[in-house]
BAKEPA-596259 format. One record per residue (C-alpha): residue in three letters; x, y, z. Coordinates in steps of 0.02 Angstrom, whole numbers, plus 50000, padded with zeros to 5 digits. Layout:
<dolums>
ALAXYZ ...
</dolums>
This chain:
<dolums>
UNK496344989849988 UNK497205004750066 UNK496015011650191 UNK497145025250244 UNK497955021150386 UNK499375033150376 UNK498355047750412 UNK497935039950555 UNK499645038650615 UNK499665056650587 UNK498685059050721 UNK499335044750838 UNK501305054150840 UNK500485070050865 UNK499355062751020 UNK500755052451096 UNK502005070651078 UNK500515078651151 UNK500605064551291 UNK502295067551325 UNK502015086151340 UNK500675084751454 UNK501655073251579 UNK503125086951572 UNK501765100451619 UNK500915089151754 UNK502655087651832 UNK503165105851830 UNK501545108751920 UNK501875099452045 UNK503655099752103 UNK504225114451999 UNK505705109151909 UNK505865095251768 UNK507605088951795 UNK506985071651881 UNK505815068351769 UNK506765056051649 UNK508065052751787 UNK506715043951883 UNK506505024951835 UNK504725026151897 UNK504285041351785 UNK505525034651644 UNK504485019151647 UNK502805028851599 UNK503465040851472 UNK503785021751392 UNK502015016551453 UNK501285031951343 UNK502155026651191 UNK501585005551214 UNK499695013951234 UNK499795023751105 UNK500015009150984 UNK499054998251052 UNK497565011551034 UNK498025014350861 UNK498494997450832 UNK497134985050936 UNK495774996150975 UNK495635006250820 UNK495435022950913 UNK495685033150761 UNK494405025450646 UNK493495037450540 UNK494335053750634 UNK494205065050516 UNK492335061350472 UNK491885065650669 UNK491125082750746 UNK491825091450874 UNK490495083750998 UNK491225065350950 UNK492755068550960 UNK492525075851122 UNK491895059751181 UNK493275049551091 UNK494535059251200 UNK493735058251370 UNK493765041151319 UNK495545038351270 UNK495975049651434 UNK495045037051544 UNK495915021351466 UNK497355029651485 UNK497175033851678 UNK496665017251706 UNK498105007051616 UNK499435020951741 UNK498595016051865 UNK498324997951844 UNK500204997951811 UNK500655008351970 UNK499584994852059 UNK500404980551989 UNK502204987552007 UNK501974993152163 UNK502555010452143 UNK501005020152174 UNK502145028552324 UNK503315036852210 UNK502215041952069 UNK501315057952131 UNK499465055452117 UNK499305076952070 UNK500205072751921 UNK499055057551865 UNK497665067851886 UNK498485082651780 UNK499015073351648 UNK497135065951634 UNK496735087151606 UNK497955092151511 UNK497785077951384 UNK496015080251364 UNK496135099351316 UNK497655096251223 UNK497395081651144 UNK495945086751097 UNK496235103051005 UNK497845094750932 UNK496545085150854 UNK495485098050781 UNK496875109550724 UNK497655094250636 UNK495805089050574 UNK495655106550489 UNK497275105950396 UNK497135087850331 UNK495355093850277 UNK496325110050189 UNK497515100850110 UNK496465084850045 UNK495425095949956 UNK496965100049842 UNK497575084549822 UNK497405065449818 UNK498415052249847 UNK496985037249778 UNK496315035749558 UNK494655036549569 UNK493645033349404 UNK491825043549430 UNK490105034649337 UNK488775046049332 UNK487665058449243 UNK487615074249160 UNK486415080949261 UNK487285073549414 UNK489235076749376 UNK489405093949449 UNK488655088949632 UNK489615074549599 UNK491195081149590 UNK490885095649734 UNK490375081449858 UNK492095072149790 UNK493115089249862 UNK492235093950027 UNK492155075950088 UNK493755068750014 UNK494095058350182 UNK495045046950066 UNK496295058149990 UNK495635053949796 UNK495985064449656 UNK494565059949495 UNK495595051349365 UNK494395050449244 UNK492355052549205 UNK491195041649124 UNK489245049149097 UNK488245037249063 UNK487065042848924 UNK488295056048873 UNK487525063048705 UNK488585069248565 UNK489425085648561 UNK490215084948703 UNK491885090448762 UNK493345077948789 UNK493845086748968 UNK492875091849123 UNK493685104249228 UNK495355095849161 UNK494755077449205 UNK494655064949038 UNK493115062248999 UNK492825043248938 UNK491365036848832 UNK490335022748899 UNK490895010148771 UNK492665013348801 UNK492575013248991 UNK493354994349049 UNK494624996648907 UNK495195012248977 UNK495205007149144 UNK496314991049105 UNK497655002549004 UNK497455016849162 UNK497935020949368 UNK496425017149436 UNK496215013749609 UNK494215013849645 UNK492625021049570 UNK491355028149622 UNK489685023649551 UNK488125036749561 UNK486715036249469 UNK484675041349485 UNK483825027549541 UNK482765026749357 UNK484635024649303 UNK485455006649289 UNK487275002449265 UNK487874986649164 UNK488174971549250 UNK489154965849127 UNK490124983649189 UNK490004978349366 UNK490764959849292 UNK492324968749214 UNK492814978549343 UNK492574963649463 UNK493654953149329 UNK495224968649355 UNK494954967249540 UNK494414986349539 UNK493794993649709 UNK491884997849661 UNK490835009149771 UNK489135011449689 UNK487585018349763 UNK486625008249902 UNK484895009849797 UNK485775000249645 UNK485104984749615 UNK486484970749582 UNK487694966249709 UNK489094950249660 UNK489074935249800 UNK490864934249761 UNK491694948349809 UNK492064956349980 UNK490734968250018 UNK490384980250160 UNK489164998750165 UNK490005014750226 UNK490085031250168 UNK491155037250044 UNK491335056249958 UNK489585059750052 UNK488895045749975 UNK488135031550081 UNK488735016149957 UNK489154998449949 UNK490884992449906 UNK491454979249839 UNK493064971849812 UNK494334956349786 UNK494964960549965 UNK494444970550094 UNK495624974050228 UNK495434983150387 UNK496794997750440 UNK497314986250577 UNK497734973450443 UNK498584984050315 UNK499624993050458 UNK500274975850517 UNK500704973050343 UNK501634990750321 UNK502364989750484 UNK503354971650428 UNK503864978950263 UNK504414992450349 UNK505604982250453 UNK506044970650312 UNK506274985950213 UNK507674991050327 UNK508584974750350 UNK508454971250162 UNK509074990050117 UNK510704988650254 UNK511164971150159 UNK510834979750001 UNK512124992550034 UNK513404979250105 UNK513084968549939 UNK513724986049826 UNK515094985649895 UNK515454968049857 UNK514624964649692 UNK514854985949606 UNK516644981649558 UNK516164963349497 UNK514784969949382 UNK515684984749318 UNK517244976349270 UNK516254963649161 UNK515244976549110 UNK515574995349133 UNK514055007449184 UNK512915007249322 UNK512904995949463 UNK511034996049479 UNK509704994849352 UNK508135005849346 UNK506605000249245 UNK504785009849238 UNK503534995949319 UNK501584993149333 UNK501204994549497 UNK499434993949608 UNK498114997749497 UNK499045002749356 UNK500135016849447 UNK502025017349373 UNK503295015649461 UNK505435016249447 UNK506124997949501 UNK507744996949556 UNK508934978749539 UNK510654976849535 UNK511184974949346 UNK511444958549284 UNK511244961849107 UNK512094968848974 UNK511764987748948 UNK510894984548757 UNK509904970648831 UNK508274977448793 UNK508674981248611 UNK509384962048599 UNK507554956148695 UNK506664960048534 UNK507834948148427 UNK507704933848542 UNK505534934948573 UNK505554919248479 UNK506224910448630 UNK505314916348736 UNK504554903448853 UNK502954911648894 UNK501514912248771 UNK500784927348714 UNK502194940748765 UNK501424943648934 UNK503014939649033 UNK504854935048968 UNK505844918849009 UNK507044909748898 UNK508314897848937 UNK510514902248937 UNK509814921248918 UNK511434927348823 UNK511074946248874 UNK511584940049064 UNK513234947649110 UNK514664938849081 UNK514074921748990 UNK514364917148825 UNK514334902048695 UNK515994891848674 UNK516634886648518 UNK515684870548528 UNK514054880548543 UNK513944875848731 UNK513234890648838 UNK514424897648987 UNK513574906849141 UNK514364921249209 UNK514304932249377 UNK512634939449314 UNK511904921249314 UNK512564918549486 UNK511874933749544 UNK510214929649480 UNK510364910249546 UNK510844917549724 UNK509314929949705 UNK510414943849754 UNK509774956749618 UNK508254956949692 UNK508924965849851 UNK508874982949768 UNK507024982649780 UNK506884984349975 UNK507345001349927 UNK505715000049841 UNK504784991849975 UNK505205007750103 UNK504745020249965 UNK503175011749973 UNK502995006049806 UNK503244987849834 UNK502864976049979 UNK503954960050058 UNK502634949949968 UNK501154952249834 UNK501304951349641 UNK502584952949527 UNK502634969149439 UNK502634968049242 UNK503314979649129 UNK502464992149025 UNK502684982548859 UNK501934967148966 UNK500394977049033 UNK499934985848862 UNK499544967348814 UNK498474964548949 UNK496634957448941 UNK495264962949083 UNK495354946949201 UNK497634949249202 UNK497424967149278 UNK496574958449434 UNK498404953049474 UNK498734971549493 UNK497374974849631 UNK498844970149761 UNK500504978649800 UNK501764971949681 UNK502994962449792 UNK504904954949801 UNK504184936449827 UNK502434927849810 UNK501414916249797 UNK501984908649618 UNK503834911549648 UNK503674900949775 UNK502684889049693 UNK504214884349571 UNK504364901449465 UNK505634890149358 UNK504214876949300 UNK502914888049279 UNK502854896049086 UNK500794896549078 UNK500464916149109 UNK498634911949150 UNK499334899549293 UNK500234915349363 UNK498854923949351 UNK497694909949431 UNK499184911149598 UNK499184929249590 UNK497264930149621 UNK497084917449729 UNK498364926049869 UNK497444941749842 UNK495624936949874 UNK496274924350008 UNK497714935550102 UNK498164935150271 UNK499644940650383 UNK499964920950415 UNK500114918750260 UNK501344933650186 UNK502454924350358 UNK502244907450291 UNK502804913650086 UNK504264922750158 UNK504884909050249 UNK504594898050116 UNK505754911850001 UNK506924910350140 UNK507044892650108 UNK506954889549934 UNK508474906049933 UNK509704894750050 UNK509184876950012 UNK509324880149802 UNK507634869349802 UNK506834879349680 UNK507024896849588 UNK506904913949662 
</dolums>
């Protein structure tokens, strides 16, 4: 679960540029000139300390948790106390160094000031815009169960505590009578009976749950979005609660609720996470570009048109996304799909696999009927179509490793329990690919894989999958 940890970067570049200011004003004050200032290894050597506590406060101690839910009085005392940590560490490192001579001791003590006023009306000012702008829009689907009598308070506590950036994708009223209108305010409206069908077919990233207390909702409700691996926050009073999800209390939308989840991950946890596709992002995306230049020619020769291939994906929750991979097909290859379904190695339509794929660039049947590969096939053996997808990764839409993305055709066929693969970041590699992708033709198996890395992720293991990928890609001892 995305707990929103780039807003909280936000504020940790604007507190560390703050930082940096306030060491540039702490120096003018006392010697009157700035010129030495990053000339001096002693005073170079902090400007780098500023940046290395800055992420480790973000990072380790989680300084920024829950900023924008605090009053000016606590975040008054979060900044004395991130000024005092950071005095300590400068000087701790001063001691340790044994440069305490050369740093001036006026400008420790005036950077303490000025970061405290600064940094903390940087934070306010910046507090008051995020607020501004979140009430306009949302970055998270959030489905909203109430009632009629409840849905307009509903909705206003939804905008003026929006800490979470969601915009309401859709409303179910429980009890809704006859009569009434399709839309609220623009938002669909969805009957009761039709609510975990439309949530399977839809984006939807959480919902929130709040009803009267004389007012019960389903467990067999509860059960399917459970089965989709939907984010649920319902009301603390409720009365069911599932052993086997993730649960923790907190407040969400000005509701004090209890969510529950496949997964629950910290900010801490997710940033780690971003932070490594981020990086992998990179690498992957300068290879990419290397790898055009090689294979372009070699795919447009056998095949003229574009180099890459773009193809609308189901991402997390049921958002769409564009996925790019370097074209190894034919350019009618989706028209030809339909004609060759009966192949298909997976039951039921819910992924396609067939063997000597004749859409694959440049292979063909002999006269004896015998089927010849071509580059696309070695592209595809080598895994190097995938590469186009770090692109992906840094946009944000995919991760180094989670689920394989299905396309739309795929997902319209989906029952409730297959959408709980979708609760994750689709990624390049996971668990199943490496598991022997080539063997594996049971879509509920993939499914099985799929939810057993979500509810059981970890950092150790996204290492230990990509170095498995790594691997399986050099060592042919398997297929990617």
């Amino acid at each position: 679960r995305n707990k929103g940890w780039l807003k909280h970067l936000d504020f940790a570049v604007l507190d560390l540029m703050c930082m940096q200011i306030c060491l540039a004003l702490a120096y003018f004050g006392r010697h009157r000139e700035l010129s030495r200032l990053y000339r001096d290894s002693v005073y170079q050597n902090v400007v780098l300390l500023l940046a290395v506590f800055e992420f480790v406060y973000l990072f380790f101690i989680d300084g920024y948790r829950d900023i924008l839910k605090r009053g000016y009085y606590i975040e008054l005392v979060s900044a004395v106390k991130e000024v005092c940590l950071l005095e300590m560490l400068l000087a701790f490192y001063l001691f340790a160094v044994k440069s305490g001579d050369d740093f001036s001791r006026t400008v420790l003590f005036l950077l303490g000031i000025y970061e405290l006023i600064g940094g903390y009306l940087v934070r306010i000012l910046w507090k008051k815009h995020v607020m501004r702008r979140q009430s306009k829009e949302g970055e998270n689907s959030l489905l909203l169960v109430t009632t009629s009598e409840y849905l307009e308070q509903v909705l206003e506590n939804v905008r003026s505590n929006n800490f979470q950036t969601y915009f309401p994708a859709g409303i179910v009223l429980i009890g809704r009578g006859k009569g009434v209108s399709d839309t609220y305010e623009g938002i669909p409206l969805i009957p009761e009976s039709e609510m975990t069908e439309w949530v399977c077919r839809n984006w939807v990233d959480e919902a929130l749950i709040v009803l009267p207390q004389e007012q019960h909702f389903g467990k067999e409700y509860m059960e399917a979005f459970s089965e989709m691996g939907i984010v649920t926050h319902y009301s603390i009073m409720q009365d069911f609660a599932d052993a086997d999800n993730h649960q923790i209390a907190e407040k969400v939308c000005g509701y004090l609720v209890l969510t529950s989840g496949m997964q629950l991950v910290s900010n801490r946890q997710y940033l780690t996470k971003r932070v490594m596709d981020i990086a992998g992002g990179i690498a992957g995306s300068l290879i990419t570009v290397i790898l055009t230049i090689i294979l372009g020619p070699l795919i447009y020769i056998k095949s003229p048109g574009p180099i890459f291939f773009t193809q609308k994906r189901v991402g997390k929750n049921g958002k769409m996304f564009k996925m790019y991979k370097f074209r190894t097909m034919y350019l009618d290859a989706e028209e030809r799909k339909k004609a060759l379904m009966e192949q298909n190695r997976v039951a039921d339509g819910l992924m396609f696999k067939m063997e000597d794929d004749p859409r694959i660039i440049g292979s063909h049947f002999d006269a004896n009927g015998k089927y010849v590969p071509g580059i696309g096939n070695l592209i595809r053996k080598l895994s190097l179509d995938e590469f186009p997808q770090f692109f992906n990764v840094l946009l944000g839409d995919m991760s180094l490793v989670g689920t394989r993305p299905p396309t739309v055709d795929e997902y319209e066929k989906y029952k409730l329990h297959h959408k709980a693969r979708l609760s994750a970041k689709p990624g390049i590699t996971g668990l199943w690919q490496v598991s022997g992708r080539s063997e594996i033709t049971d879509f509920e198996e993939v499914v099985k894989l799929d939810t057993e890395y979500i509810t059981d992720w970890s950092i150790g293991r996204d290492f230990r999958i990509l170095l498995k990928t790594v691997q399986i890609v050099f060592t042919g001892k398997g297929s990617m």
